[in-house]
Steps between C-alpha positions, in 0.01 A plus 500: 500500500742495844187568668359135404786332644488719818815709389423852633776816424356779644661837364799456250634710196506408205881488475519244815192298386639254355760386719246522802273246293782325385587396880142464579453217294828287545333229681171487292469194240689540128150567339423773693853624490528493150137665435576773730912509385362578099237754626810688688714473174203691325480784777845525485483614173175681498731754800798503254317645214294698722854679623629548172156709381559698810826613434396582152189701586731642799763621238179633256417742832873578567470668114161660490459813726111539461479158674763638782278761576197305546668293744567795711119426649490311765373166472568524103807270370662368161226292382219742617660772312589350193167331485351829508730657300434192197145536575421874425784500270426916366396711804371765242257276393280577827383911508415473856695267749209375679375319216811224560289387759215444302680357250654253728153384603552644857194740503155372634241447227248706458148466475194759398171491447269777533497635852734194614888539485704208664888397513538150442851300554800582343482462125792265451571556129809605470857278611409298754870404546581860513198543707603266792863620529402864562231367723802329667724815492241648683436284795860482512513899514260446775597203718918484430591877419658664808539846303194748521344627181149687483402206262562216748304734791212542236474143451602427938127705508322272231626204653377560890135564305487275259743241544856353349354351173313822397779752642795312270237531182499859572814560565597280174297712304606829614879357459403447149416885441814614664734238318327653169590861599855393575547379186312853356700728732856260498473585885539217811287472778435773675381352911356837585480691811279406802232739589661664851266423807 
């Protein structure tokens, strides 16, 4: 809407927005101010209640240690790990860890017909919201993580072949396995050792 009348912010937070706007607009006509004044009044509110679910899903983490020690990955914070945590619910439920990632719709489909095998695209049927934060916890393992772990140098190898979008999918998937023998074994993250040159 600023953009109409020519208003342009450039970066700001969300807890300085509104006094950035608010300045922005002083000399614009009372229409516009007043439009623009009631939208503000609505984000305002929108960050308020935002910040209160935060602390409360902050204090849920502070309480649970399975979701403490999923967060000891890299890349992998509070919502990430209680999402996952929520979403598998009973880690027994899966005999073999690698079938999270199936379940989660993160395995290419696969197609068979006499001589002819193919892979297709992922299969997409599990959590998608689950599906797209571990994708994001692992380009963030990739891109953001300064500490190295033999999972992020796996997926450094995918991603110089195959490219960012493919490389975070794999690494989201294999994230998924370990997060589901975590929560089997009650152990963190174990970074592992690089191979000596």
């Amino acid at each position: 809407m600023l953009k109409s009348y020519g208003i342009r912010l450039g970066s700001v937070g969300s807890k300085r927005f509104s006094s950035v706007v608010v300045k922005q607009i002083e000399k614009q006509e009372k229409s516009i101010v007043l439009s623009i004044t009631s939208l503000l009044n609505t984000f305002d509110k929108v960050v308020e209640e935002v910040e209160k679910l935060d602390k409360e899903m902050l204090k849920l983490v502070s309480q649970d240690k399975e979701v403490q020690r999923l967060m000891t990955i890299p890349g992998v914070g509070p919502v990430t790990a209680l999402t996952y945590k929520t979403e598998i619910f009973d880690p027994t439920r899966f005999n073999d860890s690698k079938s999270v990632g199936a379940y989660l719709g993160m395995t290419p489909k696969q197609y068979a017909s006499g001589e002819v095998q193919r892979q297709g695209r992922i299969s997409k049927c599990g959590s998608s919201e689950l599906r797209s934060l571990l994708v994001e916890a692992g380009i963030v393992m990739l891109t953001r993580s300064k500490k190295w772990s033999k999972l992020k140098a796996w997926g450094l190898k995918i991603m110089r072949k195959k490219g960012m979008k493919k490389a975070a999918l794999a690494v989201g998937r294999k994230l998924s396995v370990i997060m589901h023998k975590m929560l089997i074994e009650q152990k963190e993250f174990i970074y592992g050792e690089p191979k000596a040159a």
